[in-house]
NUBAFI-156115 format. One record per residue: residue number from 1; residue in one letter; x, y, z of N, C-alpha, C in turn. Coordinates in nm, 2 decimals, always signed. Layout:
num, residu, n.xx, n.yy, n.zz, ca.xx, ca.yy, ca.zz, c.xx, c.yy, c.zz
NUM, A, X, Y, Z, X, Y, Z, X, Y, Z
...
***
This chain:
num, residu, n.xx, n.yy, n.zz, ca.xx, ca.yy, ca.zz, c.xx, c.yy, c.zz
1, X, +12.37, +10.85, +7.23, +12.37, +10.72, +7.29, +12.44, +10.73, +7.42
2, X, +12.40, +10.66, +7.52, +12.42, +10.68, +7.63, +12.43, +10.54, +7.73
3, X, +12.53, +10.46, +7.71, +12.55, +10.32, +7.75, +12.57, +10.32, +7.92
4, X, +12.52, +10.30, +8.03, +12.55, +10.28, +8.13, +12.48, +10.16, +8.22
5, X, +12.63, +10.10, +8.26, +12.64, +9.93, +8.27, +12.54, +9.95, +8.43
6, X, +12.51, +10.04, +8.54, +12.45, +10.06, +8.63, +12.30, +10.05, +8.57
7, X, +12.26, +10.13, +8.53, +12.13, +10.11, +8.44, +12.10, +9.97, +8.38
8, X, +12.16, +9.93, +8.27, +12.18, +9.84, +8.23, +12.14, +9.72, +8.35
9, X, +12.22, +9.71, +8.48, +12.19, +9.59, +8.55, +12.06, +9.61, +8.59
10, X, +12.05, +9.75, +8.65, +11.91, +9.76, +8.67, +11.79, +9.70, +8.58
11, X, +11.81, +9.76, +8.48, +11.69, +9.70, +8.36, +11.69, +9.59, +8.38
12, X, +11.81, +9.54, +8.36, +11.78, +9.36, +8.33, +11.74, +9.29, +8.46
13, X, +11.77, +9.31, +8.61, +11.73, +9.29, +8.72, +11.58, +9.33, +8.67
14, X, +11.51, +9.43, +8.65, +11.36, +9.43, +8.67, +11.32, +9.35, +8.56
15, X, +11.38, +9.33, +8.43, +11.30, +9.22, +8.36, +11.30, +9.09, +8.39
16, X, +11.46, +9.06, +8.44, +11.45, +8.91, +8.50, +11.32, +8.85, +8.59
17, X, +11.32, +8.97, +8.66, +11.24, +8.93, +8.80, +11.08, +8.96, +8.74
18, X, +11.01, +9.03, +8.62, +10.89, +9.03, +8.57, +10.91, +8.89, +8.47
19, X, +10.96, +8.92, +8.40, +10.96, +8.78, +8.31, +10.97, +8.67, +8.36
20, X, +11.02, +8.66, +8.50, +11.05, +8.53, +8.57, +11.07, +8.41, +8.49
21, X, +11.16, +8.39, +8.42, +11.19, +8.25, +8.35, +11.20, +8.13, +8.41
22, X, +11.30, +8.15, +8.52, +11.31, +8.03, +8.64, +11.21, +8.00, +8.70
23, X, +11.16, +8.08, +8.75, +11.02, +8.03, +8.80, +10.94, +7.97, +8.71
24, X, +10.92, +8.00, +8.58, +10.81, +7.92, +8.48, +10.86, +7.79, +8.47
25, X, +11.01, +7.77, +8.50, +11.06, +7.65, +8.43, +10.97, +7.55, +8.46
26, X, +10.89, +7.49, +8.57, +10.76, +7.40, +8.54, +10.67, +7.42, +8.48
27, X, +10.62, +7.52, +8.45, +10.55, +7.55, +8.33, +10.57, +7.50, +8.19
28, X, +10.68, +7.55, +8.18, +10.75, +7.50, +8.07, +10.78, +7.32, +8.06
29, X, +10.84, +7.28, +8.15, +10.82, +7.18, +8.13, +10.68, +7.07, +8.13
30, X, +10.58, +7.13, +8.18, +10.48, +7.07, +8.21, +10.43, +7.10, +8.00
31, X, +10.43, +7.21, +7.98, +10.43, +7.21, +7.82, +10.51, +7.14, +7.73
32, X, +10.62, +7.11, +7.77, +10.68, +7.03, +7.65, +10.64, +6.89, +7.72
33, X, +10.61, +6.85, +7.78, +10.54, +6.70, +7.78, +10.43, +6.69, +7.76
34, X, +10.32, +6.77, +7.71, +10.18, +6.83, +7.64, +10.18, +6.86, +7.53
35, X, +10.27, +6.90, +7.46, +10.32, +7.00, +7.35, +10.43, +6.90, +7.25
36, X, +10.54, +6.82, +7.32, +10.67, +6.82, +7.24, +10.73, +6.87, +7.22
37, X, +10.86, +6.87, +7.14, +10.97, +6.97, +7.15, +10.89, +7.14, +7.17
38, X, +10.98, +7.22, +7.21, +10.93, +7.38, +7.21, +11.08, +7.44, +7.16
39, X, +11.07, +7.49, +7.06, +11.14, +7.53, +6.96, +11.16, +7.70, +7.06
40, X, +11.34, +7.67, +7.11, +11.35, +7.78, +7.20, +11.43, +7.92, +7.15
41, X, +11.47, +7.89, +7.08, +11.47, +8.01, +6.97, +11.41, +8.08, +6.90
42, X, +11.32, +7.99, +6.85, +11.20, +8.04, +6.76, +11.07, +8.15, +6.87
43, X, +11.06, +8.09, +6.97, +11.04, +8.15, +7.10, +11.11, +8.24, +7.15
44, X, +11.24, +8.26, +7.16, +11.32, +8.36, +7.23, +11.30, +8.50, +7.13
45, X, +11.30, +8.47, +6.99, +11.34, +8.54, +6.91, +11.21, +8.63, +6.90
46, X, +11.08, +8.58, +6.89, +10.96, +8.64, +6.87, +10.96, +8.70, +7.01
47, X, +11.00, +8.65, +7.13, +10.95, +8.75, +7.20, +11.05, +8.85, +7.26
48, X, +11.16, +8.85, +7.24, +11.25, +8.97, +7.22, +11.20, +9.06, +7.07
49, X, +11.14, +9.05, +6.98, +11.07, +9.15, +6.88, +10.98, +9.20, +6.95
50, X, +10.90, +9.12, +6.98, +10.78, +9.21, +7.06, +10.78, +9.31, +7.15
51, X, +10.91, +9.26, +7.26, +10.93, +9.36, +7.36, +10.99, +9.51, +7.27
52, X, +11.10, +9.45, +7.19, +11.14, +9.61, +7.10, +11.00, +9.63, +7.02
53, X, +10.93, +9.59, +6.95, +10.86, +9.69, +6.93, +10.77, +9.78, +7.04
54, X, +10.71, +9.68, +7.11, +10.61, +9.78, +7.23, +10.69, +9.89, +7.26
55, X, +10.85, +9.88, +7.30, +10.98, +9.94, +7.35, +10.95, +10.07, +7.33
56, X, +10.94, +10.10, +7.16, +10.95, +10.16, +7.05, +10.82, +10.28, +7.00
57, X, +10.74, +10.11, +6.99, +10.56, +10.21, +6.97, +10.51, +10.24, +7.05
58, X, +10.52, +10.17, +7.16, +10.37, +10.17, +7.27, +10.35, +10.30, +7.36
59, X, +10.44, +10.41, +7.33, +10.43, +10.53, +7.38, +10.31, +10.58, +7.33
60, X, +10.35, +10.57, +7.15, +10.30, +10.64, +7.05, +10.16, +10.57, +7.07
61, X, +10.13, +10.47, +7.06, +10.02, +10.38, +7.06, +9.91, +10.47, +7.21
62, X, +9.98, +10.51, +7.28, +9.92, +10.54, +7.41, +9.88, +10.66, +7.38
63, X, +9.98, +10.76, +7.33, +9.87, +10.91, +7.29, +9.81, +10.91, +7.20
64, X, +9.77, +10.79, +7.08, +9.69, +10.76, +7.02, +9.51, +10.71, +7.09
65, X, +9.58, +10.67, +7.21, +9.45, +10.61, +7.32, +9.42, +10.75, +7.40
66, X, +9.49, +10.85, +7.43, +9.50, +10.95, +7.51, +9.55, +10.88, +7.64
67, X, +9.64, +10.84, +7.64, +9.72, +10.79, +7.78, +9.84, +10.84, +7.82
68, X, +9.86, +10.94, +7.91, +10.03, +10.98, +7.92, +10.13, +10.88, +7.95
69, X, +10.22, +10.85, +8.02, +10.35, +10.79, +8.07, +10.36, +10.76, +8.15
70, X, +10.29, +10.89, +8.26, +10.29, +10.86, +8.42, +10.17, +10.76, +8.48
71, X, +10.03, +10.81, +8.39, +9.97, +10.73, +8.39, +9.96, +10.59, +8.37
72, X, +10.01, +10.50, +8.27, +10.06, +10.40, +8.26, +10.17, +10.32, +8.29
73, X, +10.27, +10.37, +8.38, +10.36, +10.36, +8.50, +10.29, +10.34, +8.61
74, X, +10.18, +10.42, +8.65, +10.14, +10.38, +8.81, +10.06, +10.27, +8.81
75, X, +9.95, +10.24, +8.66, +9.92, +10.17, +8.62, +9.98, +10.01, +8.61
76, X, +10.17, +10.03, +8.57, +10.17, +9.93, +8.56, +10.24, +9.89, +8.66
77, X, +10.26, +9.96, +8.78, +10.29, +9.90, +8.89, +10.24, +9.87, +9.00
78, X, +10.09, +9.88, +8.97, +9.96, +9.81, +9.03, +10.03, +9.68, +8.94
79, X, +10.00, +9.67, +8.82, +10.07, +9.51, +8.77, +10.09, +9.45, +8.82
80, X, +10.26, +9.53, +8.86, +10.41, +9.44, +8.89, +10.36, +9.44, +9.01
81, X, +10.29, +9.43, +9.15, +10.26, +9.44, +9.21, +10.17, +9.33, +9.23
82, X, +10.10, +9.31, +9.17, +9.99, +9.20, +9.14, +10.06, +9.06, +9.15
83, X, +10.17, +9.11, +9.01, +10.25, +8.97, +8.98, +10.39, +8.92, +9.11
84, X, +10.39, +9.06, +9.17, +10.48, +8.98, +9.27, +10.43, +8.93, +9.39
85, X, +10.29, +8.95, +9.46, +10.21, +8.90, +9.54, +10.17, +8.75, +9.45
86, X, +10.15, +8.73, +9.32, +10.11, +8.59, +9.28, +10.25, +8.51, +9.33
87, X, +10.39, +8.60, +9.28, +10.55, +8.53, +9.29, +10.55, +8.47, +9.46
88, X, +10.49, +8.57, +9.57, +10.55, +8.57, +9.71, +10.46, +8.48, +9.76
89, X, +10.30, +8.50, +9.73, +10.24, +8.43, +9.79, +10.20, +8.26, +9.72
90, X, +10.24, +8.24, +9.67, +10.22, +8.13, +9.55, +10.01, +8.16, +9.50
91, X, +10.01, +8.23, +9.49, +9.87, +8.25, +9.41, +9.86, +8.26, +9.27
92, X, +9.74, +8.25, +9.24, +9.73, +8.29, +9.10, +9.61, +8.42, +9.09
93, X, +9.64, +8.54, +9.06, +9.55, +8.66, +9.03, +9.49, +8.64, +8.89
94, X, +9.57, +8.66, +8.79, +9.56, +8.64, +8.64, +9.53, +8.48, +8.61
95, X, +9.43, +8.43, +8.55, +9.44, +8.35, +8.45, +9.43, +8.35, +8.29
96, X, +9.51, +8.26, +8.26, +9.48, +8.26, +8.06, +9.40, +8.11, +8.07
97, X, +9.38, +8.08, +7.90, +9.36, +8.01, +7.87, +9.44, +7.89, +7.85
98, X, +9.39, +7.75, +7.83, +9.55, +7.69, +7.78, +9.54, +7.72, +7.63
99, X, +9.68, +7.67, +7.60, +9.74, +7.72, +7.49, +9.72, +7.56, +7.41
100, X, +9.76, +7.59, +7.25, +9.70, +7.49, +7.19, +9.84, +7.43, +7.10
101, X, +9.94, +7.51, +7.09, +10.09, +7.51, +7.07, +10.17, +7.62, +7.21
102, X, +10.29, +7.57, +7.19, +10.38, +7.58, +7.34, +10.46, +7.69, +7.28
103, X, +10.55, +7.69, +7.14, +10.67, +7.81, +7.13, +10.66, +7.92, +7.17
104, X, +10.53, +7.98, +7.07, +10.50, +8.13, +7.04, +10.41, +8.17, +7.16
105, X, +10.24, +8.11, +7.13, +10.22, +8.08, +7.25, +10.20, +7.98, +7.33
106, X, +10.21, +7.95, +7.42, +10.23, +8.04, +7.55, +10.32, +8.09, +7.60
107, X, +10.48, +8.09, +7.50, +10.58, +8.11, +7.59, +10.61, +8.21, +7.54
108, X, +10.65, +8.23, +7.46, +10.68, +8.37, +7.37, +10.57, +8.51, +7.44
109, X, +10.46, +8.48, +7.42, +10.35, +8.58, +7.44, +10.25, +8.48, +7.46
110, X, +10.24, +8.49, +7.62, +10.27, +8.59, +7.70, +10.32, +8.52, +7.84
111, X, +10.41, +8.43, +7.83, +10.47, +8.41, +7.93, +10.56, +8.47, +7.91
112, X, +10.68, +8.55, +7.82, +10.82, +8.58, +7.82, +10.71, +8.75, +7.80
113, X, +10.68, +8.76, +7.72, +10.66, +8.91, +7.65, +10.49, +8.91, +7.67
114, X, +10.45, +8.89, +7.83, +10.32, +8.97, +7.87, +10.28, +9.07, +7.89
115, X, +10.17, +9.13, +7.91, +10.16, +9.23, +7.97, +10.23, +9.31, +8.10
116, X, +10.26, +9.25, +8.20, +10.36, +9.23, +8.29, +10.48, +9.33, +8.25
117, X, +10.58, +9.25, +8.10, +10.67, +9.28, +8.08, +10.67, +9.42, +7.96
118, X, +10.51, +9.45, +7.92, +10.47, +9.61, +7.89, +10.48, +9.65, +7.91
119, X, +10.43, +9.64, +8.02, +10.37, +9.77, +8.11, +10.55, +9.77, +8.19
120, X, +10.61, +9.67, +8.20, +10.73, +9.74, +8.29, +10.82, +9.81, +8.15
121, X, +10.83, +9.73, +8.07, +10.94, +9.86, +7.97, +10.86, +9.96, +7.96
122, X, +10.75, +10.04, +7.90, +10.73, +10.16, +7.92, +10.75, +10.19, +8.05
123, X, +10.72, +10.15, +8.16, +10.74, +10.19, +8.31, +10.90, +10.26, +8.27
124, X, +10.98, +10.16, +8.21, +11.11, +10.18, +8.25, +11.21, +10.30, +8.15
125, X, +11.14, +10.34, +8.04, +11.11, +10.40, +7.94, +11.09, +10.56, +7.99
126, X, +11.01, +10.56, +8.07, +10.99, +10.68, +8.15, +11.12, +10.71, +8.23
127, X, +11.21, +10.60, +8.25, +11.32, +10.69, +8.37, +11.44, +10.65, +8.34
128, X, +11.46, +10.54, +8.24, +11.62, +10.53, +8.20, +11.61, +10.52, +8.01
129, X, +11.77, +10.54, +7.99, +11.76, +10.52, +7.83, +11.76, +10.41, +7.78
130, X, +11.67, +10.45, +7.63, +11.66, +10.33, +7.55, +11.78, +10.22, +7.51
131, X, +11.89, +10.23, +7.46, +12.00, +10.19, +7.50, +11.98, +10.10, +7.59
132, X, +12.03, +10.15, +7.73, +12.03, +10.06, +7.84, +11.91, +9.96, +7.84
133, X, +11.81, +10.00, +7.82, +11.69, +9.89, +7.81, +11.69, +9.79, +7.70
134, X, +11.74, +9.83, +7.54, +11.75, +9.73, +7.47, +11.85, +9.63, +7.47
135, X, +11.99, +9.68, +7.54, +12.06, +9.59, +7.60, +12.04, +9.47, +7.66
136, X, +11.94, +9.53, +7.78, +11.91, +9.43, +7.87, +11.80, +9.35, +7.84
137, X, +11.72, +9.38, +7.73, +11.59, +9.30, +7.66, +11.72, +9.22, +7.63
138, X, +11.80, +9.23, +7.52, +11.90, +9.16, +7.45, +11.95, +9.03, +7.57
139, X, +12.00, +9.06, +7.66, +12.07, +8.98, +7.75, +11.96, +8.92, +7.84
140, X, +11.84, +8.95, +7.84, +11.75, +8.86, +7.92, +11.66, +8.76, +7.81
141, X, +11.63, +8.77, +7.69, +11.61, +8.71, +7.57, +11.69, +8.59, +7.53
142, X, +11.86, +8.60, +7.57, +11.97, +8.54, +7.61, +11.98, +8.41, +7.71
143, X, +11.95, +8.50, +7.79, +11.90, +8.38, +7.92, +11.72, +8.33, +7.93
144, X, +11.64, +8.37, +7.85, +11.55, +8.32, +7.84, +11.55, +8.16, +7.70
145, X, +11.61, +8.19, +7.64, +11.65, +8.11, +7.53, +11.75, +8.00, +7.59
146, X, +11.86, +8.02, +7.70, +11.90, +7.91, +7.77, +11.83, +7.82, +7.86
147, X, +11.79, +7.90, +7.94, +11.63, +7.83, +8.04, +11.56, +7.74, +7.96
148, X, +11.55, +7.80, +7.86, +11.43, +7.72, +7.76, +11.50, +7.60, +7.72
149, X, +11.59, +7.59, +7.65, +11.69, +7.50, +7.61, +11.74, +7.40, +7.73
150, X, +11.74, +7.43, +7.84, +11.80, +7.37, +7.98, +11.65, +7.34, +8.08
151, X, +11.54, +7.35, +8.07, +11.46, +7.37, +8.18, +11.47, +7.23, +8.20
152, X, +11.46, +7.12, +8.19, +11.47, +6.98, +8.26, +11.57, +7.01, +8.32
153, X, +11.66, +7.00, +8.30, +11.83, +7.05, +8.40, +11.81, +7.15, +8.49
154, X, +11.76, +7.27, +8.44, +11.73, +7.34, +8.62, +11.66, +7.31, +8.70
155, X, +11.51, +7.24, +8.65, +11.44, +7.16, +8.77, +11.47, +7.08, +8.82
156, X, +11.56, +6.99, +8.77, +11.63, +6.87, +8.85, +11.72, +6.97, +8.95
157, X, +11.84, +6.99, +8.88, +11.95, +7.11, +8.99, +11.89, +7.13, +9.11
158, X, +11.71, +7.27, +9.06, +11.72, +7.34, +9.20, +11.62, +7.27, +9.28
159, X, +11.52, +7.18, +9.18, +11.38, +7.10, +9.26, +11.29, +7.18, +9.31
160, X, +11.16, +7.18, +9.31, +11.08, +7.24, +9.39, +11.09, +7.37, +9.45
161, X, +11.16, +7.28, +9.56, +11.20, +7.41, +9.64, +11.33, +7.55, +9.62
162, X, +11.38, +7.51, +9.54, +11.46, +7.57, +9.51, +11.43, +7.65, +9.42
163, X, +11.31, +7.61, +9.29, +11.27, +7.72, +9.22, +11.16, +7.81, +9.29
164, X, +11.09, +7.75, +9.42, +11.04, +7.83, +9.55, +11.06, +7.93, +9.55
165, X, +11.19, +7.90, +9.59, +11.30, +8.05, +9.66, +11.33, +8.13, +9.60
166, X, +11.35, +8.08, +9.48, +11.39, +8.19, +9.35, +11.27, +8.26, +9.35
167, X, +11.20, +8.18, +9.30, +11.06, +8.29, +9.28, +11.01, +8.40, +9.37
168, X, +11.01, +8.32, +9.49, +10.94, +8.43, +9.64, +11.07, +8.54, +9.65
169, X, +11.20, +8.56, +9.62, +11.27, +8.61, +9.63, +11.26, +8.71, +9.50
170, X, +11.29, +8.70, +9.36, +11.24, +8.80, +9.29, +11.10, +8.86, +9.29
171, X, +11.03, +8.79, +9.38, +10.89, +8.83, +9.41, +10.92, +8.96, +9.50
172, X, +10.98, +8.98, +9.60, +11.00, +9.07, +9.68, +11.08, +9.17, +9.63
173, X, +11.17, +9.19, +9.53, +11.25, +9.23, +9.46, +11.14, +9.32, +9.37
174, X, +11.04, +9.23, +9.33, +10.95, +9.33, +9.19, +10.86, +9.38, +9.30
175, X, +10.81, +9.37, +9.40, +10.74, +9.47, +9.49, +10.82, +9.53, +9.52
176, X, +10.91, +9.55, +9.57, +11.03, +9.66, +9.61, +11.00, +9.79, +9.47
177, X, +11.04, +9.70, +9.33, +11.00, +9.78, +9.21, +10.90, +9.83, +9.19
178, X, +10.75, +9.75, +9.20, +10.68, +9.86, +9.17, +10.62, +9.94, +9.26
179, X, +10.67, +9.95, +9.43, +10.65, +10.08, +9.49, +10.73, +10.17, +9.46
180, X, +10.86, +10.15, +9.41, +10.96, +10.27, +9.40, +10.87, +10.34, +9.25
181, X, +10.81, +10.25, +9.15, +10.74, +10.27, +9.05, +10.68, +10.39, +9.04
182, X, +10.60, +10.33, +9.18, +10.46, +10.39, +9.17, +10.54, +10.56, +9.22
183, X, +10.61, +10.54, +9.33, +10.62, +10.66, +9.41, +10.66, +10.76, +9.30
184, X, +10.73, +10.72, +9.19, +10.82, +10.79, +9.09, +10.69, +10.86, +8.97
185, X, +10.64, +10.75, +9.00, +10.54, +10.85, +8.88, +10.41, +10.93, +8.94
186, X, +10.35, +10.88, +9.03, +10.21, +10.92, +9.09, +10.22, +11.03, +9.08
187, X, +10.32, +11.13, +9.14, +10.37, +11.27, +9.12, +10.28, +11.34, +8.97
188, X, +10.31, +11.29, +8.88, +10.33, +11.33, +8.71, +10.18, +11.34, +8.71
189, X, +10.06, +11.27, +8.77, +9.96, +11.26, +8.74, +9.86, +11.38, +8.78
190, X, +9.95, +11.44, +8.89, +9.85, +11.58, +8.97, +9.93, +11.67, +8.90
191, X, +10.01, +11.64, +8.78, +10.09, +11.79, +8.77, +10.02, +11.89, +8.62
***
């Protein structure tokens, strides 16, 4: 075991900024007045399991597919890339369907624990330890379960524009991420 609180911030800085919870907070709220209560633990909790299992399996799941590491790192930072051009530019690339309950889905999977935030833990999987990563699942599951519990109170606090800023700003933050991503793995792919 190999605990290091640098790593550690790191992790949790790239999941904050893929998972973007603040930024959903309209989302979220536009669902619990669609929906009704959204049971934020029951949500936080299923999708902190999910992330540890993918954490865990989805390597193994991948050479079951014939997929290496590097491969699905450059892969997923085409993603993260995607999703921080939706963050910067206010677009939408990806659409889902709506959802028919609010907890599990759509907030659980796959707004908290998407594809997005897959494809970044193996990404992340490939360059730092597990440890440090389940940590920072732990502490961002943490603050995803408070957002949830608070999201009328932060939209009021930051308004519109203020959850703007947040957004467009970890938006540039996760492109920053998945070029360093890509640069780190593309290597692995010609070797």
């Amino acid at each position: 075991m190999f605990i290091d609180f640098n790593e550690i911030l790191t992790v949790g800085m790239v999941l904050f900024a893929v998972i973007d919870i603040v930024g959903s907070v309209p989302i979220i709220v536009d669902l619990k007045r669609k929906h009704g209560i959204i049971e934020s633990g029951k949500a936080s909790i299923v999708a902190g399991i999910i992330m540890l299992i993918f954490l865990f399996t989805g390597e193994s799941f991948l050479k079951v597919v014939g997929i290496d590491v590097n491969s699905f790192a450059v892969a997923g930072s085409f993603v993260l890339f995607c999703i921080a051009l939706e963050m910067i530019l206010g677009i939408r690339i990806y659409r889902d369907e709506e959802a028919s309950s609010a907890s599990i889905v759509p907030i659980a999977f796959p707004l908290v624990a998407g594809a997005g935030t897959m494809t970044t833990l193996l990404s992340l999987r490939s360059q730092y330890h597990s440890i440090n990563i389940v940590i920072a699942i732990i502490i961002n599951i943490t603050i995803v379960f408070f957002v949830l519990k608070s999201s009328s109170k932060i939209e009021k606090l930051l308004g519109q524009d203020g959850l703007g800023v947040v957004r467009k700003t970890f938006g540039i933050v996760l492109l920053a991420i998945a070029v360093k991503l890509f640069a780190a793995n593309v290597k692995g792919l010609f070797i």
